[in-house]
Wavefront OBJ file of the C-alpha trace (Angstrom):
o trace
v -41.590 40.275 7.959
v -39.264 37.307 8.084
v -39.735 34.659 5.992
v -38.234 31.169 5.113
v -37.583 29.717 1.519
v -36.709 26.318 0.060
v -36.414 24.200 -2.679
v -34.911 21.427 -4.263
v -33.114 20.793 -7.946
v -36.489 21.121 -9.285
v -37.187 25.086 -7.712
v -33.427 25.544 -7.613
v -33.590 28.447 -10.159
v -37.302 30.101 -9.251
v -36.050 30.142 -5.402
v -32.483 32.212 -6.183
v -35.011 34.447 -8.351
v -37.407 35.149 -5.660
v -34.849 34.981 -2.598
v -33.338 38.144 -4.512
v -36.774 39.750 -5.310
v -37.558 39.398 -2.002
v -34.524 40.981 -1.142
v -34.882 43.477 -3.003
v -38.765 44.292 -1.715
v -36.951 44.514 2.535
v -37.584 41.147 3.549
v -35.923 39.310 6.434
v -35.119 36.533 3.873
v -33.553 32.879 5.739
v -32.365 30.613 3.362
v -33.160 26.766 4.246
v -32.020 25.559 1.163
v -30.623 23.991 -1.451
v -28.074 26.461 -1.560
v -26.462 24.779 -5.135
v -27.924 22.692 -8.101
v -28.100 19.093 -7.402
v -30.223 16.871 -9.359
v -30.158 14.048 -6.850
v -31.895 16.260 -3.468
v -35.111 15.327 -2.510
v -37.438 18.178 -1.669
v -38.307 16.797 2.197
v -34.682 17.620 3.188
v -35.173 21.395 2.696
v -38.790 21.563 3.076
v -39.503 19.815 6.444
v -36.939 22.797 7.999
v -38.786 25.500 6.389
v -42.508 23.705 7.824
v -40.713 23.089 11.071
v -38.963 27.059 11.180
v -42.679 28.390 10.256
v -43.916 26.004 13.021
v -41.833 27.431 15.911
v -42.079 30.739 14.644
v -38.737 31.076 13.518
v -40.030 32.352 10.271
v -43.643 34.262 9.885
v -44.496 32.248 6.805
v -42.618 30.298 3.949
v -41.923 29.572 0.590
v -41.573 25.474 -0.245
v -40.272 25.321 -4.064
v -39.907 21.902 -5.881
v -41.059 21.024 -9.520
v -44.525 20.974 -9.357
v -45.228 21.998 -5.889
v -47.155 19.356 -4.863
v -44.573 17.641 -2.883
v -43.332 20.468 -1.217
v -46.811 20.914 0.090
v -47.022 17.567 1.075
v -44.069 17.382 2.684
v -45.009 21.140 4.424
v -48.217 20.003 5.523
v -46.641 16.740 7.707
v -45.167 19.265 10.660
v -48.392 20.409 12.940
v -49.355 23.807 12.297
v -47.824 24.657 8.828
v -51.028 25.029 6.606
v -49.170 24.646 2.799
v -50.813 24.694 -0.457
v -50.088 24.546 -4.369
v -50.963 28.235 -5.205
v -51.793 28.839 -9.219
v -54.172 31.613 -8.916
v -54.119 35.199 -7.047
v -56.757 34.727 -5.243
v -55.721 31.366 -3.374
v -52.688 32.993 -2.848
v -54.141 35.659 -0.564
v -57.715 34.173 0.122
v -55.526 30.938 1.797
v -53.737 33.209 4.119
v -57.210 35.103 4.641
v -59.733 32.602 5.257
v -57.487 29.585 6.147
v -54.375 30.846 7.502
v -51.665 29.570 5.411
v -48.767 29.867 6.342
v -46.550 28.254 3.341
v -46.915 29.386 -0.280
v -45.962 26.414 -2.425
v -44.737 27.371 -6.048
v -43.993 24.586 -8.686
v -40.374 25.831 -10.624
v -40.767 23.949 -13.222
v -44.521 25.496 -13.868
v -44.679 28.650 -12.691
v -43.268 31.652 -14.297
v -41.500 33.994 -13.028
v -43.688 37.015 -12.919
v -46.413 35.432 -11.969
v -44.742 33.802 -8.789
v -43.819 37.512 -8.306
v -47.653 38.010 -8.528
v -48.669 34.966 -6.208
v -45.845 35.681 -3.636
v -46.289 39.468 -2.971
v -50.680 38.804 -2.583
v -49.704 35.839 -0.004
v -47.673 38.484 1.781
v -49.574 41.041 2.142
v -52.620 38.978 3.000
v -53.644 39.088 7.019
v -55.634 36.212 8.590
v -59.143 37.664 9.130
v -59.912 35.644 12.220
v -63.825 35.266 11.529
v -65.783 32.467 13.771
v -66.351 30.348 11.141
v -62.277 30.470 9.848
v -61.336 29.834 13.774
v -64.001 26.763 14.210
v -62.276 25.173 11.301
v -58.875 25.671 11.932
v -59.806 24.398 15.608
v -60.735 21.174 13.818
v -57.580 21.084 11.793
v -55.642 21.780 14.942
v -57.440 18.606 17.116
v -56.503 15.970 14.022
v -52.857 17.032 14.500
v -53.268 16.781 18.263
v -54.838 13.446 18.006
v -52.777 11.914 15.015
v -48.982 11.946 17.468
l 1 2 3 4 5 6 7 8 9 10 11 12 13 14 15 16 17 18 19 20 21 22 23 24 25 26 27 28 29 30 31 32 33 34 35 36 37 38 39 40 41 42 43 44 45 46 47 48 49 50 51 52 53 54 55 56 57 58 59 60 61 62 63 64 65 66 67 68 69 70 71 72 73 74 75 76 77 78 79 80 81 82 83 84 85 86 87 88 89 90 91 92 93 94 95 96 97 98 99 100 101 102 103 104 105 106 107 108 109 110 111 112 113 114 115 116 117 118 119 120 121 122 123 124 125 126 127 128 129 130 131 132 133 134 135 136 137 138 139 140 141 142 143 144 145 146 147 148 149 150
């Protein structure tokens, strides 16, 4: 699977951490940033890439890294068809990709350990969109508001 990763000053560390995990566990890994510490990026400028490269398939699904995670899902959720959310737990992590499709994991660095994002990325992963009538309905909703909100 090939799959995007970003962050800003505030994920900085956590991303280089999982970008090697990932790595490490065969991964098609693409980088979209910040590729060095800078306390003065904002998180859109790496995040909006990674929404937009999970968008147009250019990546399967993505990891959006800032200090909380709540902007980078934000930010994520702004490009049409990138379904992002703040993951804490294990089973949002894989129950989101189940039930709701997401396609963006985001991970707060400043707030999440490292293990655990181990934990929440690997269930995201290996979680498959079950596709029920009632999951399909609902993202068919989700999908007219972004039609109808250009």
């Amino acid at each position: 699977m090939k799959v995007g990763i970003a962050c800003d000053h505030g994920g900085f560390e956590l991303k280089q951490l999982l970008h090697a995990f990932l790595i490490k566990k065969g991964y098609d890994v693409k980088d979209f940033g910040a590729y060095k510490l800078d306390n003065k990026d904002d998180f859109p400028d790496f995040v909006v890439p990674l929404a937009k490269g999970v968008a147009n398939n250019e990546v399967e699904r993505g990891i959006a890294i800032c200090g909380s995670g709540v902007g980078a899902a934000v930010a994520a959720n702004k490009i049409a068809g990138v379904r992002a959310a703040l993951i804490n737990d294990h089973f949002s992590a894989h129950q989101g990709v189940e039930d709701d499709a997401m396609n963006v994991i985001c991970l707060g660095g400043r707030v999440t350990a490292y293990a655990a994002a181990e934990e929440l990325l690997m269930a995201f992963l290996n979680a498959k969109y079950i596709g029920a009538e009632r999951f399909e309905r609902r993202l068919n909703k989700i999908a007219l508001l972004e039609k109808n909100c250009d």
